[in-house]
C-alpha positions in Angstrom: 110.0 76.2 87.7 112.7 77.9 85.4 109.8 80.5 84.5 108.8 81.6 88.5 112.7 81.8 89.0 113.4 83.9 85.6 110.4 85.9 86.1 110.8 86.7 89.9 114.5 87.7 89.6 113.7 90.1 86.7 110.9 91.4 88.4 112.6 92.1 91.6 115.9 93.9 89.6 113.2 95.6 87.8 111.7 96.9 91.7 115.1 97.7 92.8 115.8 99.8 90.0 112.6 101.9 89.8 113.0 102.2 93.9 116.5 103.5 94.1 117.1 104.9 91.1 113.7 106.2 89.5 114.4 107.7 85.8 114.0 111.7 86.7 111.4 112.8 83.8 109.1 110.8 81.6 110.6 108.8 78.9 110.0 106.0 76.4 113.5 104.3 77.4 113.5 102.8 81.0 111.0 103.1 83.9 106.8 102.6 84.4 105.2 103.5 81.0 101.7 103.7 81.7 99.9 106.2 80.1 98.7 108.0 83.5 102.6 108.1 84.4 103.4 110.0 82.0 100.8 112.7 82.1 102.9 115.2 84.8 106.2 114.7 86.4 104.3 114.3 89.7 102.4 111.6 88.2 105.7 110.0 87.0 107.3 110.1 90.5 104.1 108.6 92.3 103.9 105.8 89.7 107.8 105.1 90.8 107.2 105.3 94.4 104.2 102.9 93.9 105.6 100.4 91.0 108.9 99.8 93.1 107.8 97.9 96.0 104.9 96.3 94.3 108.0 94.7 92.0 109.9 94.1 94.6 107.1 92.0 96.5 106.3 90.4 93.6 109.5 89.2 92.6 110.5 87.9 96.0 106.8 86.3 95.7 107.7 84.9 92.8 110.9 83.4 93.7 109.4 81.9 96.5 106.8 80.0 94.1 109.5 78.6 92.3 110.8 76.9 95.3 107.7 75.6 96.5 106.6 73.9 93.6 110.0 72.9 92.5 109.3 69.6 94.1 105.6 69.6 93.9 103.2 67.2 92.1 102.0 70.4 89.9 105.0 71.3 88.4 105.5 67.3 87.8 102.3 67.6 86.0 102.9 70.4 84.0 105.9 69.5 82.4 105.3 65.7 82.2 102.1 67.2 80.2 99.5 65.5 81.8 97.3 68.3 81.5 
């Protein structure tokens, strides 16, 4: 549960930071470091405008999974180690 709830938040901090404030130019610092991002600015600003939302959805998604299975019998099972 912890891990959808860490992973969702950071994922969606991470989508609103690369939708409202995309880094400007190519760098090996902060943004979307794919190789193909970093071949031409244009590519670099297309990568942001893609890689925001899709973190942003994800994260929420994410979230949303922790509190489903917060209470569930899977997450019971998985760290009761039945499995």
């Amino acid at each position: 549960m912890f891990d959808y709830y860490f992973l969702g938040f950071i994922q969606f901090i991470l989508g609103l930071f690369f939708t409202f404030s995309p880094p400007k130019k190519p760098n090996d610092m902060y943004g979307y470091w794919g190789k193909a991002a970093k071949r031409s600015l244009d590519h670099w600003k297309t990568a942001h405008r893609t890689a925001g939302p899709l973190f942003l959805v994800s994260g929420i998604l994410s979230l949303a999974c922790g509190f489903y299975f917060e209470d569930s019998t899977f997450e019971y099972a998985r760290t009761a180690n039945l499995f």
